[in-house]
C-alpha positions in Angstrom: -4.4 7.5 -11.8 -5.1 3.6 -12.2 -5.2 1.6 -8.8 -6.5 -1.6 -7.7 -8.3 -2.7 -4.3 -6.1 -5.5 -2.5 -7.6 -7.5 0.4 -5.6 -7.1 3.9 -6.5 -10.4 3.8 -3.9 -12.0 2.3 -1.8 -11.8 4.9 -3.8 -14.9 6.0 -2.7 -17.1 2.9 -1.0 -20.0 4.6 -0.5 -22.4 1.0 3.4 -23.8 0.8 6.4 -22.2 0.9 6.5 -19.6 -2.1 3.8 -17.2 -1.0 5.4 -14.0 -2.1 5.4 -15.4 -5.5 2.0 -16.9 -5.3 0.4 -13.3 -3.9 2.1 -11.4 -6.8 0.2 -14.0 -8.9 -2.6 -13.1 -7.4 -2.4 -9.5 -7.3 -1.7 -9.8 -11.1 -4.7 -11.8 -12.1 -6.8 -9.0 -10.1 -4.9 -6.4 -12.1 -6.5 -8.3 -15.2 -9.7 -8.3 -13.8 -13.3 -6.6 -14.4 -13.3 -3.6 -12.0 -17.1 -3.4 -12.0 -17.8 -7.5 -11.9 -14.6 -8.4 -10.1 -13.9 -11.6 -13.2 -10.6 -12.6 -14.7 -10.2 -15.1 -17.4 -6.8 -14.5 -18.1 -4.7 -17.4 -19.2 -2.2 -19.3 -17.7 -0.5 -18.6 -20.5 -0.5 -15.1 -20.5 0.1 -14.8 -16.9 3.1 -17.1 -17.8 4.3 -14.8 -20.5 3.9 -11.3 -19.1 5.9 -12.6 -15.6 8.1 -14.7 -17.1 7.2 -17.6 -14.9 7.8 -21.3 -16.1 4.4 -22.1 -17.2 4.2 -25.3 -14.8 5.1 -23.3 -12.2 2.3 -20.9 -12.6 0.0 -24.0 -13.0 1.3 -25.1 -9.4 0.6 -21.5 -7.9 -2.8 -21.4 -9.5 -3.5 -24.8 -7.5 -2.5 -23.3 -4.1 -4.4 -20.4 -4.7 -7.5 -22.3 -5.1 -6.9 -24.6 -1.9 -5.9 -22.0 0.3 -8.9 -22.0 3.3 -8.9 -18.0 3.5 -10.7 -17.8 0.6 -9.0 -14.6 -1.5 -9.7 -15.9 -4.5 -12.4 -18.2 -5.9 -11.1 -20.4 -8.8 -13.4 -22.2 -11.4 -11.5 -24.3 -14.1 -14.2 -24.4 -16.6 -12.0 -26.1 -19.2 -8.9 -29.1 -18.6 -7.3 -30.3 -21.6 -3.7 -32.1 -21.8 -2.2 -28.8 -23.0 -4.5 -25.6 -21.7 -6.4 -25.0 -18.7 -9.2 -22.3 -18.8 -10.0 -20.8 -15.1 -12.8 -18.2 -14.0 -11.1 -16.1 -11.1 -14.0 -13.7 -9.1 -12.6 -11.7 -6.3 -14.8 -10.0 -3.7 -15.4 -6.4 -5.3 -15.8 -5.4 -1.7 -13.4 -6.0 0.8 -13.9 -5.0 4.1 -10.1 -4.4 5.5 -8.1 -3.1 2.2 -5.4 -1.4 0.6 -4.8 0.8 -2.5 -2.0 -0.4 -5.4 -1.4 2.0 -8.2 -0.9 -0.4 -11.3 2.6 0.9 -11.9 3.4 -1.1 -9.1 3.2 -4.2 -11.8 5.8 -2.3 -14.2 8.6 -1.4 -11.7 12.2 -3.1 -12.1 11.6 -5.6 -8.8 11.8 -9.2 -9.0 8.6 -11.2 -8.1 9.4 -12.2 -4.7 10.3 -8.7 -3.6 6.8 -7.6 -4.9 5.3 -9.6 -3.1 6.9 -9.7 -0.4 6.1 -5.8 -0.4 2.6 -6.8 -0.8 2.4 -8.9 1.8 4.2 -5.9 4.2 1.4 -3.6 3.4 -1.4 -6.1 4.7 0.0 -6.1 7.8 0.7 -2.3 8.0 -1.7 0.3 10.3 -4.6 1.3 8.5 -4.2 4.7 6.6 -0.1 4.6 6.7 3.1 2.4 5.1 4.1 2.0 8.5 4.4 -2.0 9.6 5.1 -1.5 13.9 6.5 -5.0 14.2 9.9 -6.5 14.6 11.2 -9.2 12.3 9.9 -11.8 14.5 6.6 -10.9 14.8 6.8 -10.4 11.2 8.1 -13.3 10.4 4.8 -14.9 13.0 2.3 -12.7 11.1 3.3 -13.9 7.7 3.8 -17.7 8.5 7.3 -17.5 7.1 10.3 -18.4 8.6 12.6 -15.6 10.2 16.0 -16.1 8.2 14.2 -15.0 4.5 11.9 -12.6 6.2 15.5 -10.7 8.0 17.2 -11.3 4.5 14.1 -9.7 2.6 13.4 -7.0 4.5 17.3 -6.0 3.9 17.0 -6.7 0.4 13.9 -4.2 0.3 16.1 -1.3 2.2 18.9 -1.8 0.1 16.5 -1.3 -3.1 15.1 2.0 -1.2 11.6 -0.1 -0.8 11.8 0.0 2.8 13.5 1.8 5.9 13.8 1.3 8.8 12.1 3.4 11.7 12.2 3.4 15.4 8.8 1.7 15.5 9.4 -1.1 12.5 9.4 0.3 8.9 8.2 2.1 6.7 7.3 1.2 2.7 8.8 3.9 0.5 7.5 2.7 -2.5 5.1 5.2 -4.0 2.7 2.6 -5.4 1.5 2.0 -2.2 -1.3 4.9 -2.1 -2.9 6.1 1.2 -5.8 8.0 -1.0 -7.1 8.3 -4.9 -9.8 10.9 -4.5 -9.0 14.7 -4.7 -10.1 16.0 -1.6 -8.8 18.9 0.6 -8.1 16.7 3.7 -6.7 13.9 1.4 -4.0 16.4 -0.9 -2.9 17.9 2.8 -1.8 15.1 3.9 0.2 13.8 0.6 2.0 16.9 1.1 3.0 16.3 4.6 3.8 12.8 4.2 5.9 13.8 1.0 7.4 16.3 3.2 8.3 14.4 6.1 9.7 11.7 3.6 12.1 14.3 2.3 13.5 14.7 5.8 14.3 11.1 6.2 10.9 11.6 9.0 8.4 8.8 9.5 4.9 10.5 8.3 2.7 11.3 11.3 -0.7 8.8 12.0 -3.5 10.5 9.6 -6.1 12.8 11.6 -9.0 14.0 9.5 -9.9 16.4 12.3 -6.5 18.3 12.2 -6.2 17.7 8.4 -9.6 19.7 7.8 -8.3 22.7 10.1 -4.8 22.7 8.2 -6.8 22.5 4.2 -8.8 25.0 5.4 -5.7 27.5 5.8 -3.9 26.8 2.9 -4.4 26.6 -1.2 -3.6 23.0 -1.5 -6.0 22.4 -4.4 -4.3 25.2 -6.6 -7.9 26.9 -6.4 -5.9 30.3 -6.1 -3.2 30.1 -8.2 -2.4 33.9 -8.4 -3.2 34.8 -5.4 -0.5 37.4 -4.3 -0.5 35.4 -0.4 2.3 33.0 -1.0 1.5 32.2 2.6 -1.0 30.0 1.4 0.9 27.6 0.2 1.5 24.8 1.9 4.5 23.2 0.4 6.3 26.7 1.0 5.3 27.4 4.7 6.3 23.6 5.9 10.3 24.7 4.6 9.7 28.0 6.3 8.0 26.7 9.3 8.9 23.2 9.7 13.1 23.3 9.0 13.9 21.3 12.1 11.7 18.5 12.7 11.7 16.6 15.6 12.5 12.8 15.5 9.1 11.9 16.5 6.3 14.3 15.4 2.2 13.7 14.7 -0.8 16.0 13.1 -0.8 18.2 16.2 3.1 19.3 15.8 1.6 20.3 12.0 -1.2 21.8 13.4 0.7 24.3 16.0 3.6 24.9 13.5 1.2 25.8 10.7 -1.7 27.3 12.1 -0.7 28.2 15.4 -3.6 25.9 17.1 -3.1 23.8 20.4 -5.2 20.5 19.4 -8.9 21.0 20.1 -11.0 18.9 22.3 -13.1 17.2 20.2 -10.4 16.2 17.0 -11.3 13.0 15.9 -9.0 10.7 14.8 -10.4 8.1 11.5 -8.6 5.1 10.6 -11.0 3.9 8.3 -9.3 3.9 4.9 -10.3 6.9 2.8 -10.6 6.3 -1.0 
């Protein structure tokens, strides 16, 4: 799996009047960068080419990007000529508030201004879910742009199957956007219960690392026990058996009493710290 780190950050960047475009810009010059020094010197060229952006119009988004006051990018031009520009982009390889982007994000059949527009969604979702609990107005308030193209974007996105719509706001469907990259028990649970819920047209419950050990505890979900004779191990199976009639509105404890038979415990802690 390739992924990259994207600030929630940007959801700050206040520079003109094209700012999905300009944040896919951005993203992609962090997809070109150094993962362990955080660099690009990518061309404008290049950056032209491989979007198929005018080449003065990149030039333009390159500029807002380095005025923006929030800071998401730091841009050194250490060459100007008449007819090529050479900048040094560092991004912070540390961000405090973040999300994860698998790279095929970059190579799905979107336009640019959906991207980002996705992208910009995501900053503003609840940490450790694709869930963004805000009406179109507030939306529109969070992002700094107007409500008109947020309402026709967001419709644009459902239509693709990018977005739906949920009783709290909406939820990104897109698969890029990951909630985890490393292979633990608690992490693998709960891709299967999102990916489950998802199939049932169900918003995925809030993440609970308390209820999420207890459950991966149960059940095979690594595939250490591939022929054990116990199909009641695995998970995927006993959520159909046990789980065929979901309720509109369900969380980790629903899982945890359908699956394990367990009223929630006292002490269950609930994390929202983003688990990588």
């Amino acid at each position: 799996m390739s992924y990259i780190v994207i600030p929630k950050s940007i959801s700050k960047y206040s520079q003109g009047k094209n700012k999905n475009t300009d944040i896919y810009v951005y993203s992609y010059i962090k997809l070109n960068s150094n993962f362990k020094t955080g660099i690009s010197q990518i061309t404008e060229e290049t950056i032209s080419l491989k979007l198929d952006i005018p080449l003065r119009t990149v030039e333009r988004i390159i500029s807002r990007l380095k005025a923006d006051n929030n800071k998401i990018i730091k841009i050194e031009t250490l060459q100007k000529e008449k007819t090529k520009r050479r900048n040094l982009y560092s991004f912070e390889k540390k961000p405090e508030n973040y999300f994860i982007l698998d790279t095929s994000f970059f190579f799905t059949d979107l336009s640019v201004k959906v991207k980002g527009f996705l992208l910009f969604l995501k900053s503003i979702s609840t940490n450790n879910t694709n869930i963004i609990p805000f009406s179109i107005n507030k939306i529109s308030g969070m992002l700094s742009q107007d409500v008109k193209s947020v309402s026709a974007l967001i419709k644009e996105c459902i239509d693709l199957k990018q977005l739906k719509k949920i009783d709290t706001g909406y939820l990104i469907t897109n698969d890029s956007f990951l909630l985890s990259v490393k292979e633990t028990p608690e992490n693998r649970t709960f891709d299967i219960i999102s990916d489950f819920c998802n199939s049932k047209n169900i918003t995925p419950p809030k993440r609970n690392n308390g209820i999420l050990t207890i459950i991966s505890t149960k059940f095979d979900v690594m595939g250490e026990f591939i022929n054990d004779e116990n199909e009641n191990r695995d998970l995927k199976k006993e959520l159909n058996k046990r789980c065929n009639q979901l309720p509109e509105k369900i969380s980790m404890e629903y899982f945890l009493k359908a699956l394990c038979n367990i009223e929630v415990p006292e002490k269950v802690i609930v994390l929202d710290s983003i688990i990588v």
